[in-house]
KOLLUMBA-414612 format. One record per residue (C-alpha): x, y, z; residue number from 1. Coordinates in steps of 0.5 Angstrom, whole numbers, plus 2048, in hexadecimal, padded with zeros to 3 digits. Example, Ala and Ser with C-alpha at 12.3 -4.5 7.8 and 13.67 -1.06 7.14 Angstrom:
BEGIN
<<819, 7F7, 810>, 1>;
<<81B, 7FE, 80E>, 2>;
***
This chain:
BEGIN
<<800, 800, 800>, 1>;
<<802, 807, 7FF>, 2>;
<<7FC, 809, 803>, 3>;
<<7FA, 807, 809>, 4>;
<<7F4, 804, 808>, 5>;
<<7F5, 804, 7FF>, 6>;
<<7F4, 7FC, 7FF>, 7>;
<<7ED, 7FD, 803>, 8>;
<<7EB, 803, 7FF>, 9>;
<<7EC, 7FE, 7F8>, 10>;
<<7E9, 7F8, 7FA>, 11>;
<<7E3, 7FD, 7FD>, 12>;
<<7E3, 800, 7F6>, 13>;
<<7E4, 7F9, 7F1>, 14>;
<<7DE, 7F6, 7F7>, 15>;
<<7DD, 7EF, 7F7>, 16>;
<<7E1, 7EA, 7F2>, 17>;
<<7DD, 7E7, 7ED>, 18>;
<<7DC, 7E0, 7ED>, 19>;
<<7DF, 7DB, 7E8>, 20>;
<<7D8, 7DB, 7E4>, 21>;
<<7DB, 7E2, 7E2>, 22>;
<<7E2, 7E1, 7DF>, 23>;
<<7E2, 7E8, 7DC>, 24>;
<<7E0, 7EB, 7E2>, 25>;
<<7E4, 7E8, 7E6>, 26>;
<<7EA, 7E9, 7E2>, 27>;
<<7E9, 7F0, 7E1>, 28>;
<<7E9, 7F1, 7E9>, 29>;
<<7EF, 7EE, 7EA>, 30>;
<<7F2, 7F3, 7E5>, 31>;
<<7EE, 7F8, 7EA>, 32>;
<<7F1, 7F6, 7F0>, 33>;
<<7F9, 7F5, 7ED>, 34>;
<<7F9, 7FB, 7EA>, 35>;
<<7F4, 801, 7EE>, 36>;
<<7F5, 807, 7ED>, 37>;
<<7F9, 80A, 7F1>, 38>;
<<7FD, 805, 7EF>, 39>;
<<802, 801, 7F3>, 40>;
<<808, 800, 7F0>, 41>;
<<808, 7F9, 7F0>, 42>;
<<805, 7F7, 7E9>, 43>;
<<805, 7F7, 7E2>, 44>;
<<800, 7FB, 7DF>, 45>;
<<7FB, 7F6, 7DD>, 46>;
<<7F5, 7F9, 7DD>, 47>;
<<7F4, 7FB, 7D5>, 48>;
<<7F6, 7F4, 7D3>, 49>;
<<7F1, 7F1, 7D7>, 50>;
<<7EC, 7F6, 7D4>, 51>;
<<7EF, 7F6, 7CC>, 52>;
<<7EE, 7EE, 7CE>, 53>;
<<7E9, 7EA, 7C8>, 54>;
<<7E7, 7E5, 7CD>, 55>;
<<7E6, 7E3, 7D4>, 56>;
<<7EC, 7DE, 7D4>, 57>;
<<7F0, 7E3, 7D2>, 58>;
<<7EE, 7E8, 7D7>, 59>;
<<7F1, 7E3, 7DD>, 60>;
<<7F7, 7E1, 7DA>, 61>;
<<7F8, 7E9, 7DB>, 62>;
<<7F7, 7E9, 7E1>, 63>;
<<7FA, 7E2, 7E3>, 64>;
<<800, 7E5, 7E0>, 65>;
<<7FF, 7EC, 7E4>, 66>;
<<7FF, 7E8, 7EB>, 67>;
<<805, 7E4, 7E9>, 68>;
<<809, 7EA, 7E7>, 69>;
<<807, 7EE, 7ED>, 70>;
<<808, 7E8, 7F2>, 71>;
<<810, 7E7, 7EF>, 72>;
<<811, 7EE, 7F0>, 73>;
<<80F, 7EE, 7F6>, 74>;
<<812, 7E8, 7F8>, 75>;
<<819, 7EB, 7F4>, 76>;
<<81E, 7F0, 7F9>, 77>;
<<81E, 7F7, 7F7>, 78>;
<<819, 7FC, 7F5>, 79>;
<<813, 7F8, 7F0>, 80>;
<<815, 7FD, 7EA>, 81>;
***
């Protein structure tokens, strides 16, 4: 967080994450939570992918690929970027 509170903030904002019967929607969340605004500094920007995405299963390997890569720069010493 960059804020106290800024992760509350997001996930109040996003609400609840969508069931997997709504894999658009819930890929599109994920991309909410990786990458609010303001931002956190430890994610790639994928939210214009998951957007520009032409199918639902596109739109989950965006944000599988976003959580991946954040949680590798969280887990590498140093500054995330």
């Amino acid at each position: 967080e960059r804020s106290p509170g800024q992760l509350d903030a997001v996930l109040d904002d996003l609400g609840p994450l969508p069931g997997e019967s709504r894999p658009n929607a819930r890929a599109l969340w994920v991309a909410g939570l990786i990458n609010p605004l303001p931002a956190l500094g430890v994610a790639l920007e994928v939210r214009p992918a998951a957007l520009m995405a032409a199918t639902a299963d596109e739109r989950i390997r965006v944000a599988e690929f976003g959580l991946r890569d954040s949680i590798q720069r969280l887990r590498s010493p140093g500054p995330p970027f």
